[in-house]
BATIKOL-689545 format. One line per 10 residues: for each residue z negated, x negated, y negated of N, C-alpha, C, O, CB. Coordinates in pm, whole numbers, plus 32768, in hexadecimal, padded with zeros to 4 digits. Glycine has a CB too. Layout:
# residues N
Z,X,Y,Z,X,Y,Z,X,Y,Z,X,Y,Z,X,Y ~ ...
//
This chain:
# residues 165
1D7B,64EA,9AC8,1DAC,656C,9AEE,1E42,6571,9ADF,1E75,6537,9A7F,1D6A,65DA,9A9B ~ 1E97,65B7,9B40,1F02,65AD,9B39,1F25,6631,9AD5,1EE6,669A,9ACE,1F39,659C,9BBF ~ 1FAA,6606,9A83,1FBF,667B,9A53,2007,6712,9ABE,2040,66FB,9B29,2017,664C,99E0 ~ 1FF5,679C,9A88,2010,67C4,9ADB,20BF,67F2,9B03,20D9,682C,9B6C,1FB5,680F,9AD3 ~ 210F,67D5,9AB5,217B,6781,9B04,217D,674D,9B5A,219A,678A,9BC1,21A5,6738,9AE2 ~ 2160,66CA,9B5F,211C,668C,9BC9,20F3,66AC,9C39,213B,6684,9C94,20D0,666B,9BAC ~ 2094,66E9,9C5A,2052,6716,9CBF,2083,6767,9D29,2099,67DC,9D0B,1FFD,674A,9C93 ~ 209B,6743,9DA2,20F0,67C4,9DDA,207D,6812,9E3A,2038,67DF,9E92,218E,678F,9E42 ~ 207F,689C,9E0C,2022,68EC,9E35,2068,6939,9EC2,2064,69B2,9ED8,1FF6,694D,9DB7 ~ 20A1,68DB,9F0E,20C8,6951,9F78,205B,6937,9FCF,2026,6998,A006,2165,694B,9FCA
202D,68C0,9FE6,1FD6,688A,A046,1F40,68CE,A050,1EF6,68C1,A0B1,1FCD,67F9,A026 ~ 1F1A,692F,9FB3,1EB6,6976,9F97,1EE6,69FE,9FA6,1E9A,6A42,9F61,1E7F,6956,9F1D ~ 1F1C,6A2C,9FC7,1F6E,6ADE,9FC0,1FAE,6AEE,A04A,201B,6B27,A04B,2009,6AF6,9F37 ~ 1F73,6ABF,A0D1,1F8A,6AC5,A14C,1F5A,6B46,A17F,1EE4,6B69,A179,1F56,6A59,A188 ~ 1FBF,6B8E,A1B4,1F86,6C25,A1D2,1F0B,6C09,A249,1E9A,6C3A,A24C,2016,6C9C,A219 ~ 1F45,6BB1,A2A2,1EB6,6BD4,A323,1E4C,6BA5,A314,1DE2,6BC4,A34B,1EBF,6BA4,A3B2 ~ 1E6C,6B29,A297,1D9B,6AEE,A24B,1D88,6B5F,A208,1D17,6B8E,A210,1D77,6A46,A1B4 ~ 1DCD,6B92,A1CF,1DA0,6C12,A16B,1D76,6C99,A19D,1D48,6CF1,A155,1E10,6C36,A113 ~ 1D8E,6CA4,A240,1D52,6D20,A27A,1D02,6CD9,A2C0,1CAD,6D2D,A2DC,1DA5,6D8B,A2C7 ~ 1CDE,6C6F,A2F7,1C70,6C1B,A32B,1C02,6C1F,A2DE,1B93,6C47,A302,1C90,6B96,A33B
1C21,6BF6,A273,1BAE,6C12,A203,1B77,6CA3,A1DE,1B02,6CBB,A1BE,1BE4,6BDE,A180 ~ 1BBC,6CDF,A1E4,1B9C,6D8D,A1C6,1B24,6DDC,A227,1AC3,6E25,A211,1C3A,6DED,A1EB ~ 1B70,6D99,A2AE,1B6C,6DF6,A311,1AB5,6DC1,A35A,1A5C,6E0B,A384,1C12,6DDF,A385 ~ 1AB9,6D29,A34E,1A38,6CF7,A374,19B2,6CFF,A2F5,1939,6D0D,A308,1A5B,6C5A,A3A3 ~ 19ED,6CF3,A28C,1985,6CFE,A1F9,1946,6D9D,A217,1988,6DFD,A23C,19F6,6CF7,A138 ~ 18A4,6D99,A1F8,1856,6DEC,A1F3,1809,6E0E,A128,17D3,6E67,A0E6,17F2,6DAE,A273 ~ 1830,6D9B,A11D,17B8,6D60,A09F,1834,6D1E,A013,1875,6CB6,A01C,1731,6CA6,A0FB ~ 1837,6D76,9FAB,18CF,6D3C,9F6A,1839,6D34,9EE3,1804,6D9B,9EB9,19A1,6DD1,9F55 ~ 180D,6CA7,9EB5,1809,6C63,9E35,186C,6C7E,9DC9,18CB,6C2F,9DC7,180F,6BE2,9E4E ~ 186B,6CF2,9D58,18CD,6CCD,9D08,1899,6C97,9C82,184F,6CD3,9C33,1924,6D3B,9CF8
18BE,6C3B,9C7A,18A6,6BE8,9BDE,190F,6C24,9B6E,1980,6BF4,9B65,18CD,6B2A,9BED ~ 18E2,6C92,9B17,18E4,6C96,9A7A,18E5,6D2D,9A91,18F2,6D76,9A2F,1971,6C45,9A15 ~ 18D8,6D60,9B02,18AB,6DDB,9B36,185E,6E2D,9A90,17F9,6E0B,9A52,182B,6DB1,9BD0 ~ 18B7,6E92,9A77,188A,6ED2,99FE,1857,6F44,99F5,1873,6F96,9A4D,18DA,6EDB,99B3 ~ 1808,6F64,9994,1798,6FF1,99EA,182E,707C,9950,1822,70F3,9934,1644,6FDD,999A ~ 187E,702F,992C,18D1,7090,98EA,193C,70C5,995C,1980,707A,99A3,191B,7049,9864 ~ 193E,7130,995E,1980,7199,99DB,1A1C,7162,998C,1A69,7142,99E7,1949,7282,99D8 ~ 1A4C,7155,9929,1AD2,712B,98EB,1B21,70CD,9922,1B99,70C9,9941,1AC4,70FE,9874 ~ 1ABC,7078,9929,1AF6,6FD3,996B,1B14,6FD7,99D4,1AE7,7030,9A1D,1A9F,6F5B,9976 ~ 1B85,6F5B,9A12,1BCB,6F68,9A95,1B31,6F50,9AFD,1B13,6F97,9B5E,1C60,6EDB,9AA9
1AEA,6EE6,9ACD,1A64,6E9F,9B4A,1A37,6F4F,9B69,1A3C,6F73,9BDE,19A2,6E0F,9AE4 ~ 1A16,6FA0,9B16,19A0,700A,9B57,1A01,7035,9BB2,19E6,7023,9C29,1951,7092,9AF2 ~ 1A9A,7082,9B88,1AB7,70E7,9BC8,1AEE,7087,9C4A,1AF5,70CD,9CAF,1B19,7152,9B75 ~ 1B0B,7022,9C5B,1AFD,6FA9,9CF0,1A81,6FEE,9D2B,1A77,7053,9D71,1AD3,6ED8,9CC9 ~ 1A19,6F8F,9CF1,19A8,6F9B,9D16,1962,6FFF,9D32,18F7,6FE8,9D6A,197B,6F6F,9CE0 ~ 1987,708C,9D14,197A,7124,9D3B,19DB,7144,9DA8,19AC,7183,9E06,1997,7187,9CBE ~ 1A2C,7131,9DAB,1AD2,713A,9E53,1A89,70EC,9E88,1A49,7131,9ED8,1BA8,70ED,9E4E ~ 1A60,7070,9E92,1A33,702C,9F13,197D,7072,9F64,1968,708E,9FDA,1A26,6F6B,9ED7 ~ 1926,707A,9EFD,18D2,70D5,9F20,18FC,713E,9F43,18F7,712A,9FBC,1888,70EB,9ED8 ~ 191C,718F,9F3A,1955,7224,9F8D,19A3,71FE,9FFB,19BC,725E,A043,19BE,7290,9F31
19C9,71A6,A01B,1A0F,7156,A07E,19AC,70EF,A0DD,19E1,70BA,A13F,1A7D,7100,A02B ~ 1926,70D4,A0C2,18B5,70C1,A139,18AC,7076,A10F,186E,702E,A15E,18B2,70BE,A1C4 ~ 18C7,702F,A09C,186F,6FB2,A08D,1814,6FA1,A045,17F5,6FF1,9FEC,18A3,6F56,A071 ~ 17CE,6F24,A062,1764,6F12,A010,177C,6EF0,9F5F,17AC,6E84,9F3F,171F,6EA1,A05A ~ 1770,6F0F,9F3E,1774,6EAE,9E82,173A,6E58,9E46,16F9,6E97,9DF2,175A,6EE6,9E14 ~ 1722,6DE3,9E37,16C3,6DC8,9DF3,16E4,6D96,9D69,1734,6D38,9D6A,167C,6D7A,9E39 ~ 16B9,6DBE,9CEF,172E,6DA2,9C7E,16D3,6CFE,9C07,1664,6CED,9BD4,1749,6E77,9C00 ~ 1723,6CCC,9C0B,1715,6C43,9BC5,1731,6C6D,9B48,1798,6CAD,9B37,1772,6BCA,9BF4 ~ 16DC,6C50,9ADD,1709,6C6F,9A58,1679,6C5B,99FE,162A,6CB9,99FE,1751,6D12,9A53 ~ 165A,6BE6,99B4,15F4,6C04,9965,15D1,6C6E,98FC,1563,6C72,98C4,15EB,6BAD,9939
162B,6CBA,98E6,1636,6D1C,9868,1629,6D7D,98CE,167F,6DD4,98C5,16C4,6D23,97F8 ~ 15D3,6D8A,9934,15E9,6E13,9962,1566,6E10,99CB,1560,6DBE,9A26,168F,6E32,99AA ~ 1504,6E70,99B1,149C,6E94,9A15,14A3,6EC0,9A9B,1464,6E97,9AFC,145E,6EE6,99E8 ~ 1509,6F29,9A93,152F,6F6D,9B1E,15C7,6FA9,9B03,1601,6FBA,9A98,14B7,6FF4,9B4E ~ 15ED,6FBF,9B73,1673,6FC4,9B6A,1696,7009,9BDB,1664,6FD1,9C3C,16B4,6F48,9B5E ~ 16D3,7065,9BF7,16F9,7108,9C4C,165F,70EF,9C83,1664,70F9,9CFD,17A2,7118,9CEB ~ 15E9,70D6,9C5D,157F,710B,9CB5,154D,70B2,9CFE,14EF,70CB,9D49,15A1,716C,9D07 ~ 1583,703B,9CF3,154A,6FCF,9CF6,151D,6F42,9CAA,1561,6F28,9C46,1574,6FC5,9D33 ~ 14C6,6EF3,9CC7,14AA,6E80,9C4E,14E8,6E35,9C43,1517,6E01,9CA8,144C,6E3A,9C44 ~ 1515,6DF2,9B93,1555,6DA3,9BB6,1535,6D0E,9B78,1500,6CED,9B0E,15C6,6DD8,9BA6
1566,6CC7,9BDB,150F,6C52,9BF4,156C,6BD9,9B6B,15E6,6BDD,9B61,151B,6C1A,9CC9 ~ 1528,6B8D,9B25,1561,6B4E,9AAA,15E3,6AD5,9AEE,1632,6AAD,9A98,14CB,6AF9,9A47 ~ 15F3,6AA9,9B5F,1630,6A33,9BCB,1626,6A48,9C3D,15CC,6A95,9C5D,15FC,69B7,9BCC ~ 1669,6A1A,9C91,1664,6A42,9D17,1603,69EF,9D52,15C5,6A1D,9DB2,16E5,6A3B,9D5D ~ 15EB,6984,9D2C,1576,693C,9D5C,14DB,6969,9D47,1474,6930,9D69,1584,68C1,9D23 ~ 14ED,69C9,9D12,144D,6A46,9D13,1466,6AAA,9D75,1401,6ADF,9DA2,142C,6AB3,9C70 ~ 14D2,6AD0,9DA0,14E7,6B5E,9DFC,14B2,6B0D,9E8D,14E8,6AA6,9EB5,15B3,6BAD,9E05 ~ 1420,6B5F,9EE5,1404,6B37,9F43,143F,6B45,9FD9,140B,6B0E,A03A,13AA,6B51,9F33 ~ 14A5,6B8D,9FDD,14C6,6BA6,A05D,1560,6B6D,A051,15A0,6B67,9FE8,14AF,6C48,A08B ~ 1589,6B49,A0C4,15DA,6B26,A0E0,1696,6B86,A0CC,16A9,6BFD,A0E7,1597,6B04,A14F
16E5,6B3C,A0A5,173D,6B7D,A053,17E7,6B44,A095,1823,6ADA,A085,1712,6B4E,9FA3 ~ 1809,6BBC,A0E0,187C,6B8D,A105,1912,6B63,A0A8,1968,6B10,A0C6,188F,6BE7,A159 ~ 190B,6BC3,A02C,19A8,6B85,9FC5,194F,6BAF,9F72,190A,6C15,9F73,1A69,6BCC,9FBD ~ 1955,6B47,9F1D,1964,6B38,9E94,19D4,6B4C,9E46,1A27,6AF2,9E39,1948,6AD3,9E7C ~ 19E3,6BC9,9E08,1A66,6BF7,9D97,1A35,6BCF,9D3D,19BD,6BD3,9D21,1A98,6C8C,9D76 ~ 1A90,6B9F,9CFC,1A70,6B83,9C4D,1AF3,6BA9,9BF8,1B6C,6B94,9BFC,1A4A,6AC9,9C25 ~ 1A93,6BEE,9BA7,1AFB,6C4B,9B11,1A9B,6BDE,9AA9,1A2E,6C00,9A7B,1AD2,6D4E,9AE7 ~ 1ADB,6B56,9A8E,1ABF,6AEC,9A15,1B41,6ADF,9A12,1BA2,6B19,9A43,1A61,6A5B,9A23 ~ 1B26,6A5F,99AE,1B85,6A21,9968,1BA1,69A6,99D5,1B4E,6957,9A01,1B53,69F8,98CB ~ 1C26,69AF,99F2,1C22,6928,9A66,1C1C,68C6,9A2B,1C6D,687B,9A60,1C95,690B,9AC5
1BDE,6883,99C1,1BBE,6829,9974,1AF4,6839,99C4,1AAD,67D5,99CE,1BF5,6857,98B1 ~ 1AD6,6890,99DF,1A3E,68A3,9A16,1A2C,68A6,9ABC,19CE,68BF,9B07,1A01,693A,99DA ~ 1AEF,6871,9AD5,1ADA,6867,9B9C,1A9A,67FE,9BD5,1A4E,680A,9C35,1B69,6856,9BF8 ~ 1AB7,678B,9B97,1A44,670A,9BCB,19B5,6727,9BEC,1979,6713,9C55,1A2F,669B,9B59 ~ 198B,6758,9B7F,18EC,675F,9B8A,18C3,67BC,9BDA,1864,67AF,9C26,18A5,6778,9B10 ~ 190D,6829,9BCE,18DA,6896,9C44,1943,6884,9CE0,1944,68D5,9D3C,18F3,6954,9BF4 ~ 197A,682E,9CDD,1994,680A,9D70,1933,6790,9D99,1951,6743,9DF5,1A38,67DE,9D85 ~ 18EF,6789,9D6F,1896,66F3,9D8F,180C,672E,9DD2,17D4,670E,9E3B,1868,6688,9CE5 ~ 17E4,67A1,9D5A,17A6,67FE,9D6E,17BD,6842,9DE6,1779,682C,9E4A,17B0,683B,9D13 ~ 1838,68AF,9DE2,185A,68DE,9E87,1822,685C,9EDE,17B2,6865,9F12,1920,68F9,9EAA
1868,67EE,9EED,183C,67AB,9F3E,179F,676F,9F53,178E,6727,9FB6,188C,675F,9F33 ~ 1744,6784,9F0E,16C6,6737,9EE0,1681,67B0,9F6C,163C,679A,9FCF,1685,6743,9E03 ~ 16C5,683A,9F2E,1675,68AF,9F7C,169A,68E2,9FFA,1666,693D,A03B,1672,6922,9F34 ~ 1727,687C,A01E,171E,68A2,A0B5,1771,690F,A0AE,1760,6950,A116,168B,68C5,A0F6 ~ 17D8,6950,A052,1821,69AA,A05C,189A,698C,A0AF,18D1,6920,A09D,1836,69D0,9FE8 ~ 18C2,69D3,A0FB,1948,69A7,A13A,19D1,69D3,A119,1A2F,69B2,A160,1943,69C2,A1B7 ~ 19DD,6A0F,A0C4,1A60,6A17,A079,1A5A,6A40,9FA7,1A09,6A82,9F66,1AB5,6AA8,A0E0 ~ 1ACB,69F9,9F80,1AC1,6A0D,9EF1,1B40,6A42,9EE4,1BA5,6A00,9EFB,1AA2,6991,9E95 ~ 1B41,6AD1,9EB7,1BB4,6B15,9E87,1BBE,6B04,9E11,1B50,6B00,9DDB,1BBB,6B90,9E9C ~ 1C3B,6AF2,9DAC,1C59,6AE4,9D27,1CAB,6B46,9D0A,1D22,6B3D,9D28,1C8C,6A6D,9D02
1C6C,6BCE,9CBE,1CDE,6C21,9CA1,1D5B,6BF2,9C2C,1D5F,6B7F,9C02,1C9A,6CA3,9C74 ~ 1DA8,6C45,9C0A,1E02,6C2E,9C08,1E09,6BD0,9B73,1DD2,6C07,9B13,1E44,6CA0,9C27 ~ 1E40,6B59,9B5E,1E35,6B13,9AE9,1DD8,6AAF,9AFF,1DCF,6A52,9AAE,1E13,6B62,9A7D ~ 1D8F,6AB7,9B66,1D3B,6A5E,9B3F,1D5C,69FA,9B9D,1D36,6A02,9C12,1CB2,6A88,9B38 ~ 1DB2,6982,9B69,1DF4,6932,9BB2,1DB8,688F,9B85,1DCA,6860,9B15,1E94,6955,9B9B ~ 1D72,684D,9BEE,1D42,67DE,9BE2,1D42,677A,9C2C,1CE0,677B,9C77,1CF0,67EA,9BCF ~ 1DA2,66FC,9C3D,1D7E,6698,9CB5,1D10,6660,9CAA,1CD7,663D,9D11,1DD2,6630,9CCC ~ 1CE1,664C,9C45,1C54,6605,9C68,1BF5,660E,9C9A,1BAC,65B2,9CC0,1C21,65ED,9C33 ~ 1BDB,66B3,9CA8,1BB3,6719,9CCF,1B95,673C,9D42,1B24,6744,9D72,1BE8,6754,9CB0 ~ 1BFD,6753,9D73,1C5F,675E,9DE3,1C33,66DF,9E55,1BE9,66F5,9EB5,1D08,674C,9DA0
1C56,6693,9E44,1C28,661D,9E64,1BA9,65DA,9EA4,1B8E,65AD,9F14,1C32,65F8,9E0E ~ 1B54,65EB,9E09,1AB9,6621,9E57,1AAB,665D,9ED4,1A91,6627,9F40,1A76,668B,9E0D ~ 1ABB,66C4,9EBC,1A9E,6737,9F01,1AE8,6739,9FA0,1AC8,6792,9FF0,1ACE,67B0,9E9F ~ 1B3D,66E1,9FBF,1BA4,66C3,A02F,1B31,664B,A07F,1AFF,6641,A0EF,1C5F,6677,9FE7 ~ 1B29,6601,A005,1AC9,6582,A029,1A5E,65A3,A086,1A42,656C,A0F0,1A81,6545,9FA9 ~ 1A15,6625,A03C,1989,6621,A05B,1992,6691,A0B4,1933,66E0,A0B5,191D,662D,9FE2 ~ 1A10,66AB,A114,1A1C,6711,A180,1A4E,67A0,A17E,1A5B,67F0,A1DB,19AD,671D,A1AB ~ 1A6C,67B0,A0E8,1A8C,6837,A0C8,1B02,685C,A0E1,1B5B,6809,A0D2,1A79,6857,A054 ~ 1B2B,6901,A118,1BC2,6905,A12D,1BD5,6946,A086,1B74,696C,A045,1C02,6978,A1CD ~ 1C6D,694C,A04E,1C6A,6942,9F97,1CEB,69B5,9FC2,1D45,69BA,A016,1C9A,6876,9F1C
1CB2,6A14,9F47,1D60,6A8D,9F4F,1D4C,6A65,9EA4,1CE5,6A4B,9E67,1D56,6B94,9F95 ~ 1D9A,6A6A,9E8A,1DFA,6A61,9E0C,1E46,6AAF,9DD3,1EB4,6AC9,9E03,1E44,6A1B,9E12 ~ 1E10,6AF1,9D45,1E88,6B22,9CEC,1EAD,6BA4,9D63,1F1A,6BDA,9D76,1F1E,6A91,9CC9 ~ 1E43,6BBA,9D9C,1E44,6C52,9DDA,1DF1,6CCA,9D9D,1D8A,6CB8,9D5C,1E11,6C4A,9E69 ~ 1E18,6D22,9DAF,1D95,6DAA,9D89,1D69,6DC0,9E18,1DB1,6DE0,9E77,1DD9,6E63,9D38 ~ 1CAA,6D9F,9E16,1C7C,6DC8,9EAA,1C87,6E68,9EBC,1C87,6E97,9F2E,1BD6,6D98,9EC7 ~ 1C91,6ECA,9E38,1C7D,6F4D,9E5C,1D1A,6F51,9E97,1D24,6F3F,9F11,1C49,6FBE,9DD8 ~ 1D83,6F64,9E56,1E1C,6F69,9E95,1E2A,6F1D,9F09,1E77,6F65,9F47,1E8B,6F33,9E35 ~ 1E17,6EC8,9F48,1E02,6E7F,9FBF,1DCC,6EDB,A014,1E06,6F03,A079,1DB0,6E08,9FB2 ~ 1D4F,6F03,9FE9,1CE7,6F53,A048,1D66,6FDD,A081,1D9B,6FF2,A0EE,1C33,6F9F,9FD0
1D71,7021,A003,1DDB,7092,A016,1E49,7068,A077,1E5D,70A2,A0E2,1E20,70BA,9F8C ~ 1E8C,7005,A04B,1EF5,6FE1,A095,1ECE,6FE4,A158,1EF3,702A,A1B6,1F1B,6F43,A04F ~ 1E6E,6F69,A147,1E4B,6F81,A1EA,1DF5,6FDD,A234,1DEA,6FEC,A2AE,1E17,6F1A,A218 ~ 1DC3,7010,A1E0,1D56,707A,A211,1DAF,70FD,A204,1D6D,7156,A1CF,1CBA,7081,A1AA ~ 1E37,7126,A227,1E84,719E,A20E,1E3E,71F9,A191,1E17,726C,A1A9,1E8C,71F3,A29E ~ 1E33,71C9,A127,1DF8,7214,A0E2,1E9C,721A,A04D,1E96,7239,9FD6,1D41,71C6,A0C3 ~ 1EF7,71F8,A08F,1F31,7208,9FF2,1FE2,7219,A039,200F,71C2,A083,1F09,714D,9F69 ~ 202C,728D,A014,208E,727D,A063,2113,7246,9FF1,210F,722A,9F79,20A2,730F,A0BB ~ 2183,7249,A053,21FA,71D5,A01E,2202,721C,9FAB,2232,71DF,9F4C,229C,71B9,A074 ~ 21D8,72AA,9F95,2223,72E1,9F10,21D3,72C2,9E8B,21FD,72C1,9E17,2236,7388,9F19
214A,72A8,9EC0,20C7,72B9,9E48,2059,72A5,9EBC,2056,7264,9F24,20B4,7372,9DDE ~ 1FF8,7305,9E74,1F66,7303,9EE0,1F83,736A,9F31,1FCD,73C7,9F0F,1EC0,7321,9E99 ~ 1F4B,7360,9FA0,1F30,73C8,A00A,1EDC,743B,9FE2,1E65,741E,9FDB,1EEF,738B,A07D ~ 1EFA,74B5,9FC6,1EB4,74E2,9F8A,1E58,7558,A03C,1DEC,758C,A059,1F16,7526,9EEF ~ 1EE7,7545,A07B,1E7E,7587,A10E,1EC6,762A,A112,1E99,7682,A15C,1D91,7594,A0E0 ~ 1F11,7637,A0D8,1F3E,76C0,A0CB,1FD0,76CE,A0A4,1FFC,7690,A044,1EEC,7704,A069 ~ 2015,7719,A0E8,209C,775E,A0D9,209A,77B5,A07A,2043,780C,A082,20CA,77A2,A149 ~ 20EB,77B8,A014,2106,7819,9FA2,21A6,7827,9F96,21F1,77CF,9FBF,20C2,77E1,9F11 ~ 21D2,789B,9F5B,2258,78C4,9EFE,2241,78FF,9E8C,228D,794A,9E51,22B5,7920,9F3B ~ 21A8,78CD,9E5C,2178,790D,9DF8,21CD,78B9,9D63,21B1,7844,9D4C,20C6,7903,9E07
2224,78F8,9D15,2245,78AD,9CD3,21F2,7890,9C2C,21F6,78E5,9BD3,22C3,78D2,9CDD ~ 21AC,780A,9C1C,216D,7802,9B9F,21A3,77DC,9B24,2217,77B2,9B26,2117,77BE,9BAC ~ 215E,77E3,9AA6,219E,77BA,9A12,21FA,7840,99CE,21E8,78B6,99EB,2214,7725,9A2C ~ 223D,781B,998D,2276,7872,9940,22E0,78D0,9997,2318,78B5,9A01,22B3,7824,98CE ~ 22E5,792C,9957,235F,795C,99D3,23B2,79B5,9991,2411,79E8,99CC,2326,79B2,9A65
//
């Protein structure tokens, strides 16, 4: 594994693979997918459901997850799975890109930190397109007009002024 110095992640953080991937994915696998509303995986994994997709959440410590089951590996989830996100330890990207690849997934997103050539690699090998050291929910916002230059889009004009005054 290269260290991540090393590694140059521009080749994984390509805006038009990264709305290619968005825009064709129906079915988002997230591995460490947490049924605690606190953690970054749910509230992802809650924005992308309200946003049409499917969920299916990877996590042995967890039965169901926004309302759906969740499966202990991706190599138990039966239907077919367009990105695989993973919120691990990129020390855990090998095995579950081998995995993505075992199941026929066609893309492996690595949110942010989770930076792995070995990984990476795999997963290139065995046909996968790879985003890197991205957030799929901020991505999503970004191309899906959901977040404007100032903050989020909230959809409404105000001069309402908030906080202390």
């Amino acid at each position: 594994m290269n260290p991540v110095s090393e590694l140059d992640l521009q080749p994984y953080q390509q805006p038009a693979e990264i709305q290619r991937v968005l825009f064709n994915a129906r079915t988002i696998a997230i591995v460490g997918l947490s049924g605690n509303p606190l953690r970054a995986s749910h509230f992802v994994g809650f924005y992308l459901q309200r946003h049409g997709y499917r969920i299916v959440p990877v996590n042995p410590r967890e039965s169901t997850v926004l309302g759906a089951r969740s499966y202990a590996s991706l190599r138990e989830v039966p239907e077919p799975i367009d990105i695989v996100t993973v919120f691990r330890a990129a020390s855990a990207l090998p095995e579950i890109a081998a995995d993505a690849v075992a199941v026929g997934a066609r893309s492996l997103w690595c949110q942010f930190g989770v930076i792995n050539a070995e990984g990476a690699n795999l997963a290139i090998a065995g046909g996968l397109t790879v985003i890197m050291d991205r957030c799929i929910k901020v991505e999503h916002a970004r191309y899906a007009g959901r977040m404007h230059w100032l903050g989020f889009n909230t959809g409404r004009v105000t001069s309402r002024r908030s906080g202390l005054q």
